[in-house]
C-alpha distance (Angstrom), angle and dihedral (degrees) to the residues before:
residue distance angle dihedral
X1 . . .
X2 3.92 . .
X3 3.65 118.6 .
X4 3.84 124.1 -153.0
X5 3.39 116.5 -130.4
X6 3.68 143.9 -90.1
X7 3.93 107.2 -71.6
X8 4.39 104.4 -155.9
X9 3.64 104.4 -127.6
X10 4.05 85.2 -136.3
X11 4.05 137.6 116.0
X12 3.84 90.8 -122.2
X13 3.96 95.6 51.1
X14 3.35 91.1 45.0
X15 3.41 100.3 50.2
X16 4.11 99.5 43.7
X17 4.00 77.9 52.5
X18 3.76 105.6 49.1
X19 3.29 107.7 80.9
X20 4.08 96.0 34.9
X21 4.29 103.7 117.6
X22 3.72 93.9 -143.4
X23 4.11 92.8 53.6
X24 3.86 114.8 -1.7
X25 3.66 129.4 102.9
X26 4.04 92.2 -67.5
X27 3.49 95.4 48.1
X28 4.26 120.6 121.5
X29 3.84 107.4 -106.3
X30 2.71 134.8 -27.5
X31 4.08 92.9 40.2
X32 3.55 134.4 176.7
X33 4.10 92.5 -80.2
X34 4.18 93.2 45.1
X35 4.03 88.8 50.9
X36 3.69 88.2 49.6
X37 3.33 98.8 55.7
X38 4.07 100.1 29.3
X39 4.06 82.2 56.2
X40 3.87 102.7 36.0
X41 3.77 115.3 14.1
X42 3.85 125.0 -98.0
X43 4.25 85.6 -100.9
X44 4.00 91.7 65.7
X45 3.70 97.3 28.5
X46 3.81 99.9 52.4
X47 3.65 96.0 72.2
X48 3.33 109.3 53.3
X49 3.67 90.1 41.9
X50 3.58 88.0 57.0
X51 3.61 93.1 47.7
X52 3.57 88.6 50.8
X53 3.77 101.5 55.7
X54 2.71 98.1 38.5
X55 4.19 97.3 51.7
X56 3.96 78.1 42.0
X57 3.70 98.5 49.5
X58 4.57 86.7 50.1
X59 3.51 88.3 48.3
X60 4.12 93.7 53.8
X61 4.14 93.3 41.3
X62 3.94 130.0 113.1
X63 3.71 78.9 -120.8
X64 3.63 98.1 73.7
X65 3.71 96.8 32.5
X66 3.96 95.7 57.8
């Protein structure tokens, strides 16, 4: 059976993955979020992810293009 792989539980991987089609956060299952927490646990994966999207979503606002 094929395995996906390893998803780092960091900002940095997370981020360079999030907005990838084939695995980022709009992906079909299992997404970015679901191989975070199938691989690491919703306790270690929750922060980064939050510090991602969020970091993501500053980055993409009318605030930082103006």
């Amino acid at each position: 059976m094929t395995h996906l792989p390893l998803v780092p539980a960091d900002q940095d991987s997370i981020l360079a993955r999030l907005n990838d089609p084939v695995e980022g956060d709009k992906a079909p299952f299992p997404d970015l979020w679901d191989q975070l927490c199938a691989q690491h646990g919703y306790d270690v994966a929750v922060k980064p992810w939050n510090n991602a999207t969020t970091y993501s979503d500053y980055l993409n606002s009318e605030e930082v293009d103006a």
